[in-house]
C-alpha positions as a LaTeX table, in Angstrom:
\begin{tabular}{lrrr}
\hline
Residue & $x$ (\AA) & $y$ (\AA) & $z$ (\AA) \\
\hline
Unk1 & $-15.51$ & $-10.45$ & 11.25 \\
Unk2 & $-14.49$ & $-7.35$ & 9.34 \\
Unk3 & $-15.73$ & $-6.51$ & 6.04 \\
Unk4 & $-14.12$ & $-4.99$ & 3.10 \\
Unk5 & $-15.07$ & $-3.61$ & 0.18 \\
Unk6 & $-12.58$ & $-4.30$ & $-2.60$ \\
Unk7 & $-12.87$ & $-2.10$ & $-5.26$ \\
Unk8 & $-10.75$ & $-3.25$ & $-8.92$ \\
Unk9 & $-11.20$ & $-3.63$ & $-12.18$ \\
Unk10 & $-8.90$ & $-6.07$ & $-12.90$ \\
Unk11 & $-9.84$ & $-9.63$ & $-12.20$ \\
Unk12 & $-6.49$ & $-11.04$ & $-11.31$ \\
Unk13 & $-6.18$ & $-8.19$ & $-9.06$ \\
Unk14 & $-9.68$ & $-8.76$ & $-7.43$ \\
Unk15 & $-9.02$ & $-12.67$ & $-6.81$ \\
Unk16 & $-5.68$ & $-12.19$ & $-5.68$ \\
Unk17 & $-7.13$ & $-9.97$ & $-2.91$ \\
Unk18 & $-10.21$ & $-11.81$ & $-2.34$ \\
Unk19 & $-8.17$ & $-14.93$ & $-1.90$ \\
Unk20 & $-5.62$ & $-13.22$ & 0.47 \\
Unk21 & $-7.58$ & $-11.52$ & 2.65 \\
Unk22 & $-9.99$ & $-14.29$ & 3.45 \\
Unk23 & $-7.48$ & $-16.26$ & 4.25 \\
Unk24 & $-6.94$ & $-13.40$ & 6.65 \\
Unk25 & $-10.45$ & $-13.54$ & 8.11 \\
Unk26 & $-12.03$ & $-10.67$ & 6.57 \\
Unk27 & $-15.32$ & $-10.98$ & 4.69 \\
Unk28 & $-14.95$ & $-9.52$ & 1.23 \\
Unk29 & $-17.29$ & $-7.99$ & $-1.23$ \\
Unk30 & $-15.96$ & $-7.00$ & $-4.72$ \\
Unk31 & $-16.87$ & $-4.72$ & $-7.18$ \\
Unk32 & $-15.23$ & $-3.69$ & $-10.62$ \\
Unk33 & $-16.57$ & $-0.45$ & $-11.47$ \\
Unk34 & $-17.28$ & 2.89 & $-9.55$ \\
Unk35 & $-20.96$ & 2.48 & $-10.10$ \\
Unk36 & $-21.12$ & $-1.09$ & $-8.56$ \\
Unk37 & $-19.14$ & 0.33 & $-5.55$ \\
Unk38 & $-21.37$ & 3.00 & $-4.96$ \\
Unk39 & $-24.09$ & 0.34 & $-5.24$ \\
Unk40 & $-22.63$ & $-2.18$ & $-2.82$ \\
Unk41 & $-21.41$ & 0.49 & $-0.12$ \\
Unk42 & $-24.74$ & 2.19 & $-0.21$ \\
Unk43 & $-26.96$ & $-1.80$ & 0.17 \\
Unk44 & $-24.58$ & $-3.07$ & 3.34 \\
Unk45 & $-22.13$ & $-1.98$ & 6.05 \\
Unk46 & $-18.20$ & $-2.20$ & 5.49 \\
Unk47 & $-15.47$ & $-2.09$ & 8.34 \\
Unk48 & $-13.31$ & $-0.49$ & 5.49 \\
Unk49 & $-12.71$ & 0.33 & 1.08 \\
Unk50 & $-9.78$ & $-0.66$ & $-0.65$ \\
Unk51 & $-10.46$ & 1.92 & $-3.71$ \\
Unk52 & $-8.42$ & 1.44 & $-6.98$ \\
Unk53 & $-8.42$ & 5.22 & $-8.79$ \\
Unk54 & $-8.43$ & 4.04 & $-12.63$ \\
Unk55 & $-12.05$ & 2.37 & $-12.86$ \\
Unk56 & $-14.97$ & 2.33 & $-15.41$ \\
Unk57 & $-17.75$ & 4.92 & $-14.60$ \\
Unk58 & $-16.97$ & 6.28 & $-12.20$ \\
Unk59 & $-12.86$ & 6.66 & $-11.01$ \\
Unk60 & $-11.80$ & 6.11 & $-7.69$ \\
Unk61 & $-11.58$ & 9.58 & $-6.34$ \\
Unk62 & $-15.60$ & 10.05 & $-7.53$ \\
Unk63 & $-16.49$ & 6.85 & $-5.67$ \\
Unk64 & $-14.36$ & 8.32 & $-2.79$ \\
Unk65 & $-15.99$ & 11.56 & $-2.54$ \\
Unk66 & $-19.31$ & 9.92 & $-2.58$ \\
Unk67 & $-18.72$ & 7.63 & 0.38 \\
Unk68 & $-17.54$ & 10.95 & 2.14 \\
Unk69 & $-20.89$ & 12.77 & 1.94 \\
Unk70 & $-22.20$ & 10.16 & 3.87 \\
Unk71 & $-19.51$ & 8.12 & 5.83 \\
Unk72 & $-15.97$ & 7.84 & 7.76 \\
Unk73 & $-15.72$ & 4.41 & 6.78 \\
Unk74 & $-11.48$ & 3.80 & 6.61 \\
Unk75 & $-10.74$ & 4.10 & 2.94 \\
Unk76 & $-6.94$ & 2.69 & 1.33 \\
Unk77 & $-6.36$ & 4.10 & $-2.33$ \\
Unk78 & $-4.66$ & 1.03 & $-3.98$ \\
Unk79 & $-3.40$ & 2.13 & $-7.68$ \\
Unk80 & $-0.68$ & 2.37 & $-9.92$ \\
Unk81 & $-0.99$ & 6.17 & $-9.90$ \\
Unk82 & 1.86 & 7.17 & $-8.05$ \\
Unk83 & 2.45 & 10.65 & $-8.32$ \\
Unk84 & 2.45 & 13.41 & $-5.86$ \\
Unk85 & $-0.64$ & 15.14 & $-6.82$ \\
Unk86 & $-2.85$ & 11.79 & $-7.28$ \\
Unk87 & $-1.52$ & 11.46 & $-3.35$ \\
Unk88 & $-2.49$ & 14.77 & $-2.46$ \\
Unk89 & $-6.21$ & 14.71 & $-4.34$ \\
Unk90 & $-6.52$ & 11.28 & $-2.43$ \\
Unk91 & $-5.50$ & 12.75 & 1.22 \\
Unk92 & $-7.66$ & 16.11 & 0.33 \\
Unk93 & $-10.54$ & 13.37 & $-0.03$ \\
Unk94 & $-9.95$ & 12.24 & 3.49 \\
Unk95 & $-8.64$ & 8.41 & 2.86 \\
Unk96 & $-6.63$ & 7.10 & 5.39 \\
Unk97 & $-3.93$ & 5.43 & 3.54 \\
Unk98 & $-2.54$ & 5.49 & $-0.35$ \\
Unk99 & $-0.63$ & 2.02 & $-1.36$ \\
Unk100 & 0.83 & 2.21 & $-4.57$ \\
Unk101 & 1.23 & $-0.91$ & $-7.50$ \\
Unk102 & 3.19 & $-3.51$ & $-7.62$ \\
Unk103 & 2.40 & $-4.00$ & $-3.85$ \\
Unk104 & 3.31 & $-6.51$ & $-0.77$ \\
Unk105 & 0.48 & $-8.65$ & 0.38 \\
Unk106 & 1.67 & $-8.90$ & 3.80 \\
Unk107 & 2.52 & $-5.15$ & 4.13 \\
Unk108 & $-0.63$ & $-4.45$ & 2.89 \\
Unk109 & $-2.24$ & $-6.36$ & 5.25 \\
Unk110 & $-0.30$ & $-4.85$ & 7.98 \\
Unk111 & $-1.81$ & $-1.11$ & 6.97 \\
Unk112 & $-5.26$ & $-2.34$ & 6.85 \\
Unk113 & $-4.87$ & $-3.67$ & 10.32 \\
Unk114 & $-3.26$ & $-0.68$ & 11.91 \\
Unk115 & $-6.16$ & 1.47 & 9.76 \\
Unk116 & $-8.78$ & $-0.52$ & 11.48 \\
Unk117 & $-7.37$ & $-0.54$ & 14.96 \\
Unk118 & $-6.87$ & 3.36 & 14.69 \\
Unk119 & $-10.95$ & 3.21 & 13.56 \\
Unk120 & $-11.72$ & 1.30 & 16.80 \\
Unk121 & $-9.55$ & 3.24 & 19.23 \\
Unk122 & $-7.27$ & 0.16 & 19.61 \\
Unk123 & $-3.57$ & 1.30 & 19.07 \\
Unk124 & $-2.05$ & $-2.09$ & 20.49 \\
Unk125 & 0.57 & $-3.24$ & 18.22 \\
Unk126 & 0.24 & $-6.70$ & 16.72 \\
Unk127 & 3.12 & $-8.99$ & 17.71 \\
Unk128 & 4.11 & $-12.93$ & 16.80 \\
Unk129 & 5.72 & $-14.82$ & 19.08 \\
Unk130 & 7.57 & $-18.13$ & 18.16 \\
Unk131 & 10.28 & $-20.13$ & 19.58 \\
Unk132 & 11.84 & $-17.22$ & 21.84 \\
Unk133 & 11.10 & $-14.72$ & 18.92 \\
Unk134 & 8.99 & $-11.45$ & 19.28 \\
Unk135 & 7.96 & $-10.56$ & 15.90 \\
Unk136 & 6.39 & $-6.84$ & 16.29 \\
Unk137 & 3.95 & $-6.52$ & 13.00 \\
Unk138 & 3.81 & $-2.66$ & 13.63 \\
Unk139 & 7.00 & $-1.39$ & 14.34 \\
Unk140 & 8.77 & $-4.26$ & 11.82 \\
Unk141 & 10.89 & $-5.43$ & 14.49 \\
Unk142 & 12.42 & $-8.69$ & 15.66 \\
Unk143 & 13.76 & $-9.78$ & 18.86 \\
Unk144 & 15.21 & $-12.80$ & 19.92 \\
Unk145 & 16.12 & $-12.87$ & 24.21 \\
Unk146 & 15.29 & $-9.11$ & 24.29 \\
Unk147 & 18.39 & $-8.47$ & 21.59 \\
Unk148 & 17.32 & $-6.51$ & 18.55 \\
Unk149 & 18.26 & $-8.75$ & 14.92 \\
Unk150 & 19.06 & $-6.67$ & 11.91 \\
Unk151 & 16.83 & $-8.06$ & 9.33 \\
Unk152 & 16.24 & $-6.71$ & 5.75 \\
Unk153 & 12.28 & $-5.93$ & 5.15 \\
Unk154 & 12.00 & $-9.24$ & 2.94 \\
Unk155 & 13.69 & $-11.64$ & 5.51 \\
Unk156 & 11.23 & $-9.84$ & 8.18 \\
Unk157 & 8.03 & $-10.51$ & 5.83 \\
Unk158 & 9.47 & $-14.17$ & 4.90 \\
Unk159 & 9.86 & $-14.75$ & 9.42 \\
Unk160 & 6.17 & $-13.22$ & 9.65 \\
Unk161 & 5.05 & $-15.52$ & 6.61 \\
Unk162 & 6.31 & $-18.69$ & 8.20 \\
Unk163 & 5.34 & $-18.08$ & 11.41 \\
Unk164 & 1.87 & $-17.12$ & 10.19 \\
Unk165 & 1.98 & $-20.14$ & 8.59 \\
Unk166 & 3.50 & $-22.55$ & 10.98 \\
Unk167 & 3.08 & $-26.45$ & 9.77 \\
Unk168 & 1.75 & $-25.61$ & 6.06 \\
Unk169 & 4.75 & $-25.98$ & 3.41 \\
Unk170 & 5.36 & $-22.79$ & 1.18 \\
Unk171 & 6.53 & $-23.06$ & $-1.90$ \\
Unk172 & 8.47 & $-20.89$ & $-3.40$ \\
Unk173 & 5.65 & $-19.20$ & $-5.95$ \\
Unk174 & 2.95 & $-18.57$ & $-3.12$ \\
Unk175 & 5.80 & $-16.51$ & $-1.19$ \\
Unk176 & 6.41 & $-14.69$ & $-4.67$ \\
Unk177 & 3.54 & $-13.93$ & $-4.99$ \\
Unk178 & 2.46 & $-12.58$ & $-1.38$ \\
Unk179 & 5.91 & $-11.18$ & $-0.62$ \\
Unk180 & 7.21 & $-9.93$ & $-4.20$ \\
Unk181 & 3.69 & $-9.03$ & $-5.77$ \\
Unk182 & 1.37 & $-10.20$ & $-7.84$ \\
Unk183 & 3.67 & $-9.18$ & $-11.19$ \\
Unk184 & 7.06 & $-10.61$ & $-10.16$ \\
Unk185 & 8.76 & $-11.91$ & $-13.17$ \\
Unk186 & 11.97 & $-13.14$ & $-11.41$ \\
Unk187 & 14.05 & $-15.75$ & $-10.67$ \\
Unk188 & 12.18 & $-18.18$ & $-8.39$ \\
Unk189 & 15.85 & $-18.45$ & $-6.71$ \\
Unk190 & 15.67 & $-15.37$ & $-5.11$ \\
Unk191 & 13.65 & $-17.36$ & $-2.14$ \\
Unk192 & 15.82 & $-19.59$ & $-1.79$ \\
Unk193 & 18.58 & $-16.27$ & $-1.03$ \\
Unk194 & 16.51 & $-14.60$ & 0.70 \\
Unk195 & 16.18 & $-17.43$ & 3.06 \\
Unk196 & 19.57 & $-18.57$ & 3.71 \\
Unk197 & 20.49 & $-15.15$ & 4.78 \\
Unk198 & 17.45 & $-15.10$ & 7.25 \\
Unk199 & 18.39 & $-18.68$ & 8.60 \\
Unk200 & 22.06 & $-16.54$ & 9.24 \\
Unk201 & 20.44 & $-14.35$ & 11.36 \\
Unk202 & 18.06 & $-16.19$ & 13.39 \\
Unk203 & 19.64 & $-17.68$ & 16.76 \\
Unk204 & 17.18 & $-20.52$ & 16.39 \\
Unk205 & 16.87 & $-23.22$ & 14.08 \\
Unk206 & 13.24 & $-22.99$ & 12.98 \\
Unk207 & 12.38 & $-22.84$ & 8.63 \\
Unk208 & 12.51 & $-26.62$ & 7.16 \\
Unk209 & 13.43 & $-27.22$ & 3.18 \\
Unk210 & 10.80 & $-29.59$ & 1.94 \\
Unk211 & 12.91 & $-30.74$ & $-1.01$ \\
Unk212 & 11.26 & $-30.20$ & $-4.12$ \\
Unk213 & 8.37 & $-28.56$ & $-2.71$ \\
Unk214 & 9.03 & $-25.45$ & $-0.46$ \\
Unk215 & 9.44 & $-24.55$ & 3.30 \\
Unk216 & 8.40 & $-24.63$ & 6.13 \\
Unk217 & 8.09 & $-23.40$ & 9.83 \\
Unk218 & 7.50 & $-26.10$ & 12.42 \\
Unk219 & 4.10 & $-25.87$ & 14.13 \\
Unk220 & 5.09 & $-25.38$ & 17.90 \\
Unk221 & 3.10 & $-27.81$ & 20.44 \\
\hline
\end{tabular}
């Protein structure tokens, strides 16, 4: 199991990415200031940082340059600071990737995959396969028989949700909030759009409406 250190100072933040990526398998370890994350990287090993820039104590790119005296450890700058020179200061530092806020969940999930399999030497792209579909996680492709489909990015993270997900209903606020971001003040109806265009485009019949509740991908025997 891979573990990550998540490093926020803002507690909705910090659950919403506990939450998420355990559900992904990783092993998490939080920490809400750039002391504590000194602390914590320096007491136990970790596969890879997720480093917010705008912390108490010590800021992000301190706590970055600190982990680079001693270590390679993969290191993804997750902030709201999303100018060109904040990028360029974070890159100078060595990190491997720079994700800025509001983010995706499931794209963010996606980079610290790829980050970690470029850490272990393993370039292998990570593909879903459901019902005749070849969902390619790295290159953001879907295939159906071989034939290319020409989905938007949020009807290719809704597929990957579902089929991540097959059996367990959805509802429409948990894919809000993994697909749209954690700050989404929408309409709640923009699933529901987003969905019957994707059911346009698939050549199989394969996302359920639970009515009143969600949807749904069939689990496949």
């Amino acid at each position: 199991m891979k573990h990550i250190l998540v490093v926020e100072d803002e507690q909705e933040i910090q659950e919403l990415l506990s939450a998420y990526l355990r559900s992904a398998g990783y092993a998490v370890t939080l920490a809400g200031n750039g002391v504590e994350a000194v602390g914590c990287f320096r007491a136990a090993p970790f596969d890879l940082v997720l480093l917010d820039i705008l912390l108490p104590k010590i800021d992000g790119f301190g706590v970055c340059e600190l982990i680079r005296r001693d270590s390679a450890v993969p290191i993804i700058m997750l902030t709201a600071l999303d100018g060109e020179d904040e990028q360029l200061r974070g890159f100078d530092l060595q990190i491997d990737d720079y994700v800025t806020k509001p983010f995706s969940m499931p794209i963010l999930l996606r980079k610290i995959a790829a980050v970690l399999r470029r850490a272990d030497g393993m370039p292998a792209p990570e593909c879903l396969r459901y019902r005749g579909l070849l969902v390619d996680l790295d290159a953001r492709e879907c295939r159906a028989d071989g034939a290319l489909l020409d989905l938007t990015q949020r009807e290719f993270d809704l597929l990957a949700e579902f089929i991540r997900n097959q059996g367990r209903v959805l509802t429409r606020e948990i894919l809000l909030s993994r697909l749209w971001g954690y700050d989404f003040l929408g309409d709640e109806r923009i699933v529901d759009s987003h969905i019957k265009n994707l059911r346009k485009k698939l050549p199989v019949d394969c996302i359920e409406t639970i009515r009143g509740v969600g949807y749904r991908a069939a689990k496949e025997a």
